[in-house]
C-alpha positions as CSV (number, residue, x, y, z in Angstrom):
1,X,0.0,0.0,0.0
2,X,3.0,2.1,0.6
3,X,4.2,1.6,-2.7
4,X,0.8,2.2,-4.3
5,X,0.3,5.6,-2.2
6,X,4.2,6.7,-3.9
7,X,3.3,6.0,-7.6
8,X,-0.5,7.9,-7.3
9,X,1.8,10.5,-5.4
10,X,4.6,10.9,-8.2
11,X,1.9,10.7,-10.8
12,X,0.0,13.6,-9.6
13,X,3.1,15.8,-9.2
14,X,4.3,14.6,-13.1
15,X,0.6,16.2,-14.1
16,X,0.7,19.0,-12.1
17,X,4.3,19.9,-13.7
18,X,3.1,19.4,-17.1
19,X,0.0,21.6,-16.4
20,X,2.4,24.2,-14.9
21,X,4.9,24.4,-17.9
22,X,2.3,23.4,-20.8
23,X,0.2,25.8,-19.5
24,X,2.4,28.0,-18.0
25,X,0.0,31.3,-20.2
26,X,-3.3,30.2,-18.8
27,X,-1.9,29.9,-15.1
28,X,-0.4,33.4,-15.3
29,X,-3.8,34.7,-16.2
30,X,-5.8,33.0,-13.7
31,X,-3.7,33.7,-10.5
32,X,-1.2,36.3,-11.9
33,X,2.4,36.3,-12.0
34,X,3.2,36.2,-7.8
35,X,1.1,33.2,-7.7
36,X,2.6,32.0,-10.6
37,X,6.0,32.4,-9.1
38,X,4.9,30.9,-5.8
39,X,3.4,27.6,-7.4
40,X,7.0,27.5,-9.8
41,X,8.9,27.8,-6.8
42,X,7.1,25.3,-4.7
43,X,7.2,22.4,-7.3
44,X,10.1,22.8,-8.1
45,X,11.2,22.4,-3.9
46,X,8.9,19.4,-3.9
47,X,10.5,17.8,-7.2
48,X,13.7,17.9,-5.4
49,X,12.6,16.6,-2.1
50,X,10.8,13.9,-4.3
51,X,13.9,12.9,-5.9
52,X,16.0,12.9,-2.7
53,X,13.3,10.7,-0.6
54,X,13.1,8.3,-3.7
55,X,16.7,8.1,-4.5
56,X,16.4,6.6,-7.6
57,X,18.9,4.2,-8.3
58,X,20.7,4.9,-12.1
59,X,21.2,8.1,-11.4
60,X,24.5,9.6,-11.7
61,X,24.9,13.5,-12.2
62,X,28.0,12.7,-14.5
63,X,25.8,10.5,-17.1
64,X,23.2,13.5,-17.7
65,X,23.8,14.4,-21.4
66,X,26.9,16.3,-22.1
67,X,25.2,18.7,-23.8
68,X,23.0,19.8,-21.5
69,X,25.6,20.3,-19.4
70,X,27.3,22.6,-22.4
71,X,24.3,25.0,-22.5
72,X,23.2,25.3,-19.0
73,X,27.0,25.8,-18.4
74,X,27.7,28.6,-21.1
75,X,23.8,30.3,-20.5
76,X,25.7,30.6,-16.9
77,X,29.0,31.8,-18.0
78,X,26.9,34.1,-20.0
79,X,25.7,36.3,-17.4
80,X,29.7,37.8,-17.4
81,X,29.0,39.4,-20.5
82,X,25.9,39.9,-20.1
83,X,24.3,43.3,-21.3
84,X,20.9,43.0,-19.0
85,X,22.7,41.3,-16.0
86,X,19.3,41.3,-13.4
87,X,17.6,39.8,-16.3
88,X,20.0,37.4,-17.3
89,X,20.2,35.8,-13.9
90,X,16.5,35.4,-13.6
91,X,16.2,33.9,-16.7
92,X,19.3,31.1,-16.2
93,X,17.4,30.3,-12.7
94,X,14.1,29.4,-15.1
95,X,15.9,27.7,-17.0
96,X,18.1,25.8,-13.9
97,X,14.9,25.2,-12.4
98,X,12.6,24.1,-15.7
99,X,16.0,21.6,-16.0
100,X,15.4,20.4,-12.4
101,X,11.8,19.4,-13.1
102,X,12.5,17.8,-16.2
103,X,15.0,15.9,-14.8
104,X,13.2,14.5,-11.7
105,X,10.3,13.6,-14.0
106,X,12.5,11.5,-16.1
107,X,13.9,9.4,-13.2
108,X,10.7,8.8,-11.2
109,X,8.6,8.2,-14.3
110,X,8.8,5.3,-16.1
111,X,8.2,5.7,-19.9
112,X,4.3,4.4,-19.6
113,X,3.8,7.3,-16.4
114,X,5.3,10.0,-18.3
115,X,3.1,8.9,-21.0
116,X,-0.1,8.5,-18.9
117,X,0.7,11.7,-16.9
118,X,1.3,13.8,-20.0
119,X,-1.7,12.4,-21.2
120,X,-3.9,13.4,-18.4
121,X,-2.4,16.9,-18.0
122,X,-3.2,17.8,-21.8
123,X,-6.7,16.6,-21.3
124,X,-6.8,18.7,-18.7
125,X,-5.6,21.7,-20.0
126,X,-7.0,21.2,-24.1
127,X,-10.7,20.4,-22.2
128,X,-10.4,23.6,-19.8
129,X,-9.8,25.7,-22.9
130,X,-13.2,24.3,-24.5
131,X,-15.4,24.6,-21.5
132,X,-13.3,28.4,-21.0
133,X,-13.8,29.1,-24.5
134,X,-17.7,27.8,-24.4
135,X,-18.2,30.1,-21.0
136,X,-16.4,33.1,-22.9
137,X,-18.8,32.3,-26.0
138,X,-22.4,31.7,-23.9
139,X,-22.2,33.8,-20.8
140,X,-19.4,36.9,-21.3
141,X,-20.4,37.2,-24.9
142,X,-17.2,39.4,-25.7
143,X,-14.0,39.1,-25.8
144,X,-11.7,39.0,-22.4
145,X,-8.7,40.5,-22.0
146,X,-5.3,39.0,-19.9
147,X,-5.0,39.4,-16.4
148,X,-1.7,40.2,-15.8
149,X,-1.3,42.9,-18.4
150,X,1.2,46.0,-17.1
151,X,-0.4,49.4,-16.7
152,X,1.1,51.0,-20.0
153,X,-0.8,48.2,-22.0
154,X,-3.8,47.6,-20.4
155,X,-5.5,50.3,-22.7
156,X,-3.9,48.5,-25.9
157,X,-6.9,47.2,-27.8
158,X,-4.9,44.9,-29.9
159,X,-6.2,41.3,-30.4
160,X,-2.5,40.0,-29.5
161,X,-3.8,40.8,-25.9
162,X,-6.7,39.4,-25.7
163,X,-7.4,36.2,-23.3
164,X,-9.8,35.1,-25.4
165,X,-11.4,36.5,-28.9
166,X,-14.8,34.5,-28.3
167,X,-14.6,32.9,-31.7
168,X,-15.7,29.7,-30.5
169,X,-19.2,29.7,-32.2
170,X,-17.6,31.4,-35.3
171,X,-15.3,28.8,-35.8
172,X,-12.2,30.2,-34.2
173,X,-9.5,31.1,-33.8
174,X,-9.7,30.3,-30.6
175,X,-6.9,30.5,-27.7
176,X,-8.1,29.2,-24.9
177,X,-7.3,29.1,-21.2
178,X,-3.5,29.8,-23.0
179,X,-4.6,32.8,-24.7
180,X,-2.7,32.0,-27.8
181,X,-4.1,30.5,-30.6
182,X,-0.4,28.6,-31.6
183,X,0.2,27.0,-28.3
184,X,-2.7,25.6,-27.7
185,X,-2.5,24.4,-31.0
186,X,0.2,22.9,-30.5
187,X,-1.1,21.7,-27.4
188,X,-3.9,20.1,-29.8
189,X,-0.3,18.5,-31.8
190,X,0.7,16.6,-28.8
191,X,-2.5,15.4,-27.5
192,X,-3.3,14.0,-31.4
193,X,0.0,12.2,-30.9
194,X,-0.5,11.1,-27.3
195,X,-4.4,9.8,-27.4
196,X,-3.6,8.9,-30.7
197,X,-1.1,6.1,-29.3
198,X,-2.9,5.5,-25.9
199,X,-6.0,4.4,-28.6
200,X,-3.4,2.2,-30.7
201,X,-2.0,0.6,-27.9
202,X,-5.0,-0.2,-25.9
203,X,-4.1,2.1,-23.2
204,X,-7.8,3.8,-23.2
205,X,-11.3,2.3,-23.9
206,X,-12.0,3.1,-27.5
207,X,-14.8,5.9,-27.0
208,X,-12.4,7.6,-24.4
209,X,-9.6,7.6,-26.8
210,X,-11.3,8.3,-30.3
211,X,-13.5,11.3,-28.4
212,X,-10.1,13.2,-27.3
213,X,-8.6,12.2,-30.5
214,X,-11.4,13.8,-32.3
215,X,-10.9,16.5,-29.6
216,X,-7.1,17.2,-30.5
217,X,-8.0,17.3,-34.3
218,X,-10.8,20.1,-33.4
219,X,-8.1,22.0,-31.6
220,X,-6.3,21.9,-34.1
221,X,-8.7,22.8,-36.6
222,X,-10.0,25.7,-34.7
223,X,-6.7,27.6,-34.0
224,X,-5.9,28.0,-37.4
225,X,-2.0,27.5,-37.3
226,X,0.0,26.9,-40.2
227,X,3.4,26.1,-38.1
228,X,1.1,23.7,-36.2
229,X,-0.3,22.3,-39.6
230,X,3.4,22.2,-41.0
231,X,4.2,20.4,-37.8
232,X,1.5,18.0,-37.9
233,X,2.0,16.9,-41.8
234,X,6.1,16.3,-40.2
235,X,4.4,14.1,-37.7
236,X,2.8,12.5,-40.0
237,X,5.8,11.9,-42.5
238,X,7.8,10.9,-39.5
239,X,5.2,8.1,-38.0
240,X,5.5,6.8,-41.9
241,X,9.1,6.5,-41.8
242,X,9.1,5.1,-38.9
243,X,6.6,2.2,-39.6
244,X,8.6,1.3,-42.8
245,X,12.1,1.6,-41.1
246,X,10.4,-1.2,-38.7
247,X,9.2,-3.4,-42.0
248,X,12.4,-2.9,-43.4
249,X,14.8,-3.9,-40.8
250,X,18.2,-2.4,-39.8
251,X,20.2,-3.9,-42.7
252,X,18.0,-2.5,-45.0
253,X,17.1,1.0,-44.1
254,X,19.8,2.9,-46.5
255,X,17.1,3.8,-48.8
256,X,15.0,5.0,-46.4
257,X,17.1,7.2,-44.7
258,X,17.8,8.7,-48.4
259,X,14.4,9.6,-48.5
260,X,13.7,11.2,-45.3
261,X,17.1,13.5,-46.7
262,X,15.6,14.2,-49.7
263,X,12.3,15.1,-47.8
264,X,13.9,17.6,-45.6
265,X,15.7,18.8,-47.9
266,X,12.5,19.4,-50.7
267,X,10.8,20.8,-47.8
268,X,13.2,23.4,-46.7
269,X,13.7,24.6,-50.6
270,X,10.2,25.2,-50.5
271,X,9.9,27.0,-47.4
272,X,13.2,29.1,-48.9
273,X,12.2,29.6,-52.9
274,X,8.9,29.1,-52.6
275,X,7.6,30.5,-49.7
276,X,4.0,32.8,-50.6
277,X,2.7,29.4,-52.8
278,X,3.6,27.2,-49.8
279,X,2.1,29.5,-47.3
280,X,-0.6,30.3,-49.6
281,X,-2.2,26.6,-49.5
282,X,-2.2,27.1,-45.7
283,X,-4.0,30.3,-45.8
284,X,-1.3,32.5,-44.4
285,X,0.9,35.6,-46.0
286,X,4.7,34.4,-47.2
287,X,6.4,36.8,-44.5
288,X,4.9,34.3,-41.7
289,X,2.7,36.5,-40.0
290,X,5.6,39.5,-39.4
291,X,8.7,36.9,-38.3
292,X,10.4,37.6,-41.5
293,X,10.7,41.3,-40.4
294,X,11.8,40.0,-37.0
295,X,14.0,37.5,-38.1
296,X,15.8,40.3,-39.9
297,X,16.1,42.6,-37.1
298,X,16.8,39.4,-34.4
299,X,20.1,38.3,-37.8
300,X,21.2,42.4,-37.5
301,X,21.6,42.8,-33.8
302,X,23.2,39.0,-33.3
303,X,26.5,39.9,-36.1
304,X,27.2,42.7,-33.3
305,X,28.4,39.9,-31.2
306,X,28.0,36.6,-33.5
307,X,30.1,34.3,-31.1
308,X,28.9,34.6,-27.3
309,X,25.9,37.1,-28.1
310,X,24.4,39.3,-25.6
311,X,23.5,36.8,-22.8
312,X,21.0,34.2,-22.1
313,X,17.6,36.0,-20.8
314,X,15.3,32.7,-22.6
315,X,12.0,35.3,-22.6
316,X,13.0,38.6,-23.6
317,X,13.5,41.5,-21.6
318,X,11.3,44.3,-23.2
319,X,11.9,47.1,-20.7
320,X,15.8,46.3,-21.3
321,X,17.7,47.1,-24.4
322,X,18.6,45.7,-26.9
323,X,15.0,44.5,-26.5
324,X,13.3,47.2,-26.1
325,X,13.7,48.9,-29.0
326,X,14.4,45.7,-31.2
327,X,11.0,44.6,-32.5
328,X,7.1,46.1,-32.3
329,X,4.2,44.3,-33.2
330,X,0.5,45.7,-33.2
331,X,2.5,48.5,-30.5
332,X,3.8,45.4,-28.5
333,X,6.8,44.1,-27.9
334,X,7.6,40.9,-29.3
335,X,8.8,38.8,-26.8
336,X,11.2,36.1,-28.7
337,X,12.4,35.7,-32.1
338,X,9.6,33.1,-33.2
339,X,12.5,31.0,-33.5
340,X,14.6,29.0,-31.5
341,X,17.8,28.7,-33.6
342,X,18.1,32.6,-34.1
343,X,17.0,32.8,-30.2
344,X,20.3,30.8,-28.9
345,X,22.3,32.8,-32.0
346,X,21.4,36.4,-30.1
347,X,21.6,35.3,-26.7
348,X,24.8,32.6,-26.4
349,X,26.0,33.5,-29.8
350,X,27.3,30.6,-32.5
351,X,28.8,28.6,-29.8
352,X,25.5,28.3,-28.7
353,X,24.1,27.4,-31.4
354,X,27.2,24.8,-31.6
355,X,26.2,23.3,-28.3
356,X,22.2,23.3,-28.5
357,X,21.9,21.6,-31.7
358,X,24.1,18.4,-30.8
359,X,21.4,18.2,-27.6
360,X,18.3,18.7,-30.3
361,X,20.2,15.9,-32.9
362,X,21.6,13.1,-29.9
363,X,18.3,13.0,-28.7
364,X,16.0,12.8,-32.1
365,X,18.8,10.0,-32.9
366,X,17.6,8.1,-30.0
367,X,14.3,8.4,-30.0
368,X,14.6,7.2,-33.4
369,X,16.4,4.2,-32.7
370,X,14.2,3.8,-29.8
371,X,11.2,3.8,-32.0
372,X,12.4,1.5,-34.9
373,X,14.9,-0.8,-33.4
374,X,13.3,-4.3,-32.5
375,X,13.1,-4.7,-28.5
376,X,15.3,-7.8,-27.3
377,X,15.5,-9.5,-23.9
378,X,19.5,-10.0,-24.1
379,X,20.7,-12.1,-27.0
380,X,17.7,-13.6,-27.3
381,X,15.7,-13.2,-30.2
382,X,13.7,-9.9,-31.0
383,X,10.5,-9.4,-29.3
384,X,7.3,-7.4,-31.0
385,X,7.4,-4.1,-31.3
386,X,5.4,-2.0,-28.8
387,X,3.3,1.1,-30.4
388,X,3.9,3.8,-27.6
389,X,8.0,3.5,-28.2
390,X,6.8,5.5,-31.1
391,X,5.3,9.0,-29.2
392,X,8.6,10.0,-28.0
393,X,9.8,10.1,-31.5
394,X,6.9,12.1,-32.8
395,X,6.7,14.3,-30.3
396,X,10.8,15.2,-30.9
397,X,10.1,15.4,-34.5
398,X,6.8,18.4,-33.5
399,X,8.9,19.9,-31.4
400,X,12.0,20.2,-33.7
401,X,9.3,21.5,-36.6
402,X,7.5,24.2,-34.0
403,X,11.5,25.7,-33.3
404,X,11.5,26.9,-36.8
405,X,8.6,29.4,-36.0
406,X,8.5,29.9,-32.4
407,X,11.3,29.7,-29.7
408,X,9.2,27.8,-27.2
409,X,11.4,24.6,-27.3
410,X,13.8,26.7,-25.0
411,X,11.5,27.8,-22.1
412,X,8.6,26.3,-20.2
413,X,7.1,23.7,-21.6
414,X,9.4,23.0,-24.6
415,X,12.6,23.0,-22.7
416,X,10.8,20.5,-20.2
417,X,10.0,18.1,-23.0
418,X,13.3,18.2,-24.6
419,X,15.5,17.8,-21.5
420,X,13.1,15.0,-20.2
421,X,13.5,13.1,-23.6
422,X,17.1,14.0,-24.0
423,X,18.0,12.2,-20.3
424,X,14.9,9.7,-20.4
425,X,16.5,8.4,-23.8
426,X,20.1,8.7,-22.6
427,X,19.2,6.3,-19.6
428,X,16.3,4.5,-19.8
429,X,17.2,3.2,-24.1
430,X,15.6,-0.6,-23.1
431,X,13.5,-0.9,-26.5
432,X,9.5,-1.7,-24.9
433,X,7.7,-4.8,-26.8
434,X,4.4,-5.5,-27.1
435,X,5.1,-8.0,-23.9
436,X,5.8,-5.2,-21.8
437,X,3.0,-2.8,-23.3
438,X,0.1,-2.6,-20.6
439,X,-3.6,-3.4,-21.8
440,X,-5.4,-0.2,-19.8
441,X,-4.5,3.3,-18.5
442,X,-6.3,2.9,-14.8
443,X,-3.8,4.5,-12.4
444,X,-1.5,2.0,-11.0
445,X,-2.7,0.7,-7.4
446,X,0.2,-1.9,-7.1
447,X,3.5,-2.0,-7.1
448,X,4.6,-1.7,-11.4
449,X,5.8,-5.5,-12.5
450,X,9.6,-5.0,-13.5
451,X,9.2,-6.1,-16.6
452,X,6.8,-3.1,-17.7
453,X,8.8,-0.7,-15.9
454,X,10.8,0.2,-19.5
C-alpha cells in the first residue's frame, strides 16, 4: 500500500508539472504572476525533495547528457557578459529550475507514467480551454482580455492581448485558457499524438480515446496555425518512416534514410524559394505572420556579437535594451524571435548554437532508434514491437518543426520536454515490446511489475 500511495503520489506531481509548464500562459492569467512564481517555486522544492526521498537508483549526475551540461554551463557563463545582468540571472534560474523538473520527472517516471501523466495533464488543459472558450462564447459574450497585463498596456486594444477572442461559435481562432491560438494548437499536436497512441496501444477504452482524438483534431482545426499544420503533416511523415524503417529492418534502411534527406531537404527549398505558394495553400501571408521582419532585425543585432551574443535571458526583456527597442508588433513588444535557432544565436552566440543543436540531434537520434529498433531480452531473439515506443519520437520530431517558427522549445514547456527526452532516452534506451506494453490506462494501485517498468 505504501508503494501504491508513492506511484499515485509521483503521478500527480508529473501532471501537475506538465500543467504548470504546458500551460504556464493560462496559469499566469488566472492567478497572476506572484502566484505564478509561488506555485513555480514550490514544485520545483517538492520535485527535489521527491527525488532525494526516492533516490532513484541509475542516477549519476555525470551521465546526464553532455550537452545539456554545455548549455546550461555557457547560459551561466553568459551572465559575465551579459548586457541585461538582473535579467540574465533570472532567466538562467528558469531555466536551472525548468531543468530540475525535467530531470526529476525522467527518473521517477517510467516511460508508460510520463506517457499517462502527460496524457492526463493535456486533457486537462485542451478540455479547460473548450469549456473556458464555451463560458467566454455563452455567458461573457465578448472578448476578455489578460489578467496580468502592465499598466502602459492595459489600454492596448490589440487582439495580441486578448485572453480570449470568443470565436468559439464562429469557428475560431480560438486561444483558450493559454490565450494564444499557436500554443494551444500545439497543445492540440501533442494530444493528437499522445491519445492517438494511448487508442493504438489499448491504453484507453476506444470511446475515451477516439472522443479526445477527435478533440485534438478540433483544436487543431480551430486555432488555425500553419506552423502547427506544417508540424502535424512532419508528424505524420515521421510516423511513416518510422513504420517502414520497422518493416524494413536495420540492414535495410539505406534507402529509407535517403528519402527522409531528400524530404527535408524538398521541404526546406520550398519553405526558402517558394515561400508565398507554400504558405498560400495554408492560408497565411509568405512573411509568416511579421517573423520575417523579425527575423531580420533578431540576424542584425546578433552579427554585433556573433560568437557569445548578448546573454541568455530565454524570454526577452522588453523594458531592457537591446529588447526594447528591437521589434514592435500591433505596439507590443515581441517577446522572442519566433525561433529558437536565431534565439540561442542572439543570446549565447554561435557557440550556442554549436552546443544546443548536438542536444536537439543526440536525442532525435535516440528516439529514433528507440522507435524503430526491434526490442530484445539479451541475446535472445527480437521481441514485437510496442506502439507507444513511437510517441517519444513524434513528439521530438513536433517539437524540432515548432523551433523553426516559435522559440518555445527553450522555455517552459518545450525546454521541459526536450531535456526530459534528452535524459529519459540517454538512460532509460531498453526498447519496450508488445510483452511489456500494458492493456489499460487505470492508475497504478500496485506495485509496477519490473518487466513493464521500460
Amino acid at each position: 500500500m505504501a508503494e501504491s500511495r508513492t506511484r499515485l503520489g509521483v503521478s500527480a506531481y508529473a501532471i501537475c508539472v506538465f500543467i504548470l509548464t504546458l500551460g504556464s500562459n493560462g496559469l499566469r492569467n488566472t492567478v497572476g504572476w506572484p502566484g505564478f512564481l509561488a506555485l513555480a517555486v514550490g514544485m520545483t522544492a517538492l520535485g527535489i525533495v521527491l527525488f532525494v526521498r526516492l533516490k532513484p537508483a541509475r542516477f549519476r549526475w555525470y551521465r546526464l547528457p553532455s550537452p545539456l551540461y554545455w548549455f546550461l554551463g555557457l547560459a551561466v557563463l553568459s551572465i559575465a557578459w551579459s548586457q541585461y545582468r538582473v535579467e540574465s540571472v533570472l532567466g538562467v534560474l528558469a531555466q536551472l529550475a525548468t531543468t530540475v523538473l525535467a530531470v526529476v520527472l525522467a527518473f521517477v517516471l517510467t516511460w508508460h507514467e510520463v506517457l499517462r501523466t502527460l496524457g492526463t495533464a493535456l486533457r486537462y488543459l485542451i478540455g479547460l480551454s473548450f469549456v473556458f472558450e464555451l463560458w467566454v462564447a455563452l455567458v461573457v459574450r465578448q472578448p476578455v482580455t489578460q489578467n496580468f497585463l502592465p499598466d502602459d498596456l492595459s489600454s492596448n486594444d490589440s487582439k495580441l492581448l486578448l485572453w480570449s477572442r470568443d470565436q468559439l461559435l464562429s469557428g475560431g481562432p480560438i486561444q483558450g485558457l493559454l490565450g494564444n491560438s499557436i500554443l494551444l494548437g500545439f497543445l492540440g499536436l501533442l494530444g493528437l499524438i499522445v491519445f492517438g497512441i494511448q487508442l493504438r496501444a489499448g491504453l484507453v477504452r476506444r470511446f475515451t480515446g477516439w472522443f479526445w482524438v477527435l478533440v485534438a483534431v478540433a483544436t487543431i482545426l480551430l486555432t488555425r496555425g500553419a506552423g502547427n499544420t506544417v508540424a502535424l503533416i512532419a508528424v505524420i511523415v515521421g510516423l511513416a518512416l518510422a513504420l517502414s524503417a520497422r518493416r524494413l529492418g536495420p540492414e535495410r534502411r539505406a534507402p529509407l534514410y535517403i528519402t527522409a534527406v531528400a524530404l527535408v531537404t524538398a521541404a526546406l527549398a520550398s519553405v526558402l524559394f517558394a515561400r508565398d505558394f507554400v504558405f498560400g495553400l495554408l492560408g497565411k501571408s509568405g512573411d509568416m505572420t511579421g517573423r520575417l521582419e523579425t527575423w531580420q532585425k533578431v540576424i542584425d543585432l546578433a552579427e554585433q556579437r556573433p560568437w557569445f551574443g548578448w546573454g541568455w535571458v530565454s524570454y526577452w526583456a522588453p523594458w531592457a535594451e537591446p529588447f526594447k527597442s528591437l521589434d514592435v508588433k500591433a505596439g507590443i513588444p515581441v517577446m522572442s524571435a519566433h525561433n529558437a535557432w536565431l534565439d540561442v544565436w542572439l543570446q549565447l552566440g554561435i557557440v550556442g548554437v554549436l552546443v544546443f543543436a548536438p542536444l536537439v540531434v543526440l536525442t532525435l537520434w535516440r528516439v529514433w532508434f528507440r522507435a524503430v529498433d526491434p526490442p530484445r531480452r539479451g541475446h535472445g531473439p527480437p521481441l514485437p514491437y510496442a506502439t507507444s515506443a513511437l510517441w517519444p519520437l513524434l513528439v521530438m520530431i513536433a517539437l524540432i518543426v515548432q523551433s523553426l517558427t516559435e522559440s518555445r522549445i527553450l522555455i517552459e514547456g518545450g525546454w521541459l520536454l526536450l531535456v526530459l527526452l534528452a535524459v529519459k532516452s540517454r538512460f532509460d534506451f531498453e526498447l519496450p515490446s508488445l510483452e511489456a506494453e500494458p492493456r489499460k490506462e487505470p492508475w497504478r494501485r500496485v506495485p509496477i511489475p519490473r518487466e513493464q517498468a521500460a
